[in-house]
C-alpha positions as CSV (number, residue, x, y, z in Angstrom):
1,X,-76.5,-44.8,-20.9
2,X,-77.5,-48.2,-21.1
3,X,-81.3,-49.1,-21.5
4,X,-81.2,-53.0,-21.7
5,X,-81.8,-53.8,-18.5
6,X,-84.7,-51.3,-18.3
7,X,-87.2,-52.9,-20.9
8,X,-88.4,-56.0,-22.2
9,X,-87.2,-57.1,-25.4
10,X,-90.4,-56.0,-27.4
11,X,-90.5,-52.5,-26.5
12,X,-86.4,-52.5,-27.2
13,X,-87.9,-53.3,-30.4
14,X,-90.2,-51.3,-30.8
15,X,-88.0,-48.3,-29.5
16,X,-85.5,-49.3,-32.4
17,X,-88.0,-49.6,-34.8
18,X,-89.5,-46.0,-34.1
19,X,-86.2,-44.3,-34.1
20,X,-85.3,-45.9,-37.5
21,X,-88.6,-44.9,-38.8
22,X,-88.6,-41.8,-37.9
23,X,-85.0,-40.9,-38.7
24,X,-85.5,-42.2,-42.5
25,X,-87.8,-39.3,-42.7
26,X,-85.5,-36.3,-43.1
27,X,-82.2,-35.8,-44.9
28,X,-80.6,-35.2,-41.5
29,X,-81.8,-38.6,-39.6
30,X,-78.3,-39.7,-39.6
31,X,-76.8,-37.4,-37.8
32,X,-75.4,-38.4,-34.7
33,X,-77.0,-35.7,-33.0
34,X,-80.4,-35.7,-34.5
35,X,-80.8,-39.4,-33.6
36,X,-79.8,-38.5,-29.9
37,X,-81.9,-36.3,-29.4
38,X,-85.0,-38.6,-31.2
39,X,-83.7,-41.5,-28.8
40,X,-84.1,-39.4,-26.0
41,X,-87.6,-38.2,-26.6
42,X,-88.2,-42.5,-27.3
43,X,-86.9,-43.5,-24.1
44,X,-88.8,-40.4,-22.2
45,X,-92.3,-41.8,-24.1
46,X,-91.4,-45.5,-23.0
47,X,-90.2,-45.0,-19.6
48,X,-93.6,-43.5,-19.3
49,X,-94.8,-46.7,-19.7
50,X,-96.1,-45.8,-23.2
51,X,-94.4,-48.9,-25.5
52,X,-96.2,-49.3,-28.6
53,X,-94.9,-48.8,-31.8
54,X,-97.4,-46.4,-32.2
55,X,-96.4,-44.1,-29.1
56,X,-92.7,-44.6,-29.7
57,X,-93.0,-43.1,-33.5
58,X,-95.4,-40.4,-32.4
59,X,-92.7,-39.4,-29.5
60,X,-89.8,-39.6,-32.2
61,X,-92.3,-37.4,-34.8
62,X,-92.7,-34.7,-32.2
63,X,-89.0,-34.5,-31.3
64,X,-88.4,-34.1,-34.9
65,X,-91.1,-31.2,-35.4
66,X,-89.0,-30.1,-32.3
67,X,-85.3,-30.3,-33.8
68,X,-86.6,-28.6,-37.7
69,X,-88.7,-26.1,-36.0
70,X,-85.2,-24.5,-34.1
71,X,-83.3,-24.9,-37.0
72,X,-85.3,-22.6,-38.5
């Protein structure tokens, strides 16, 4: 799935950006699936129109909380 053509180059930014921060949090955040399923929660936030840094790391937070909490 490419997203290129779907935003501008800040919020591609940005969306990078919050997925890196987010994944740097926990021991697993470099597992291919982990980061997927981050990514997708990103992309959901910002093709909601919501493209801040601060929306995009807040998405990525809560799809973390989402992916320990069923580990569990």
């Amino acid at each position: 799935m490419s997203i290129e053509g779907s935003f501008d180059s800040r919020a591609l930014t940005n969306m990078n950006i919050a997925l890196d921060r987010v994944c740097e949090r926990t021991a697993r955040g470099q597992e291919h699936l982990v980061r997927k399923r981050i990514a997708k929660q990103i992309i959901k936030c910002a093709r909601n129109g919501k493209t801040t840094l601060g929306d995009l790391t807040a998405a990525g937070r809560r799809a973390l909380i989402e992916i320990v909490s069923s580990a569990k």
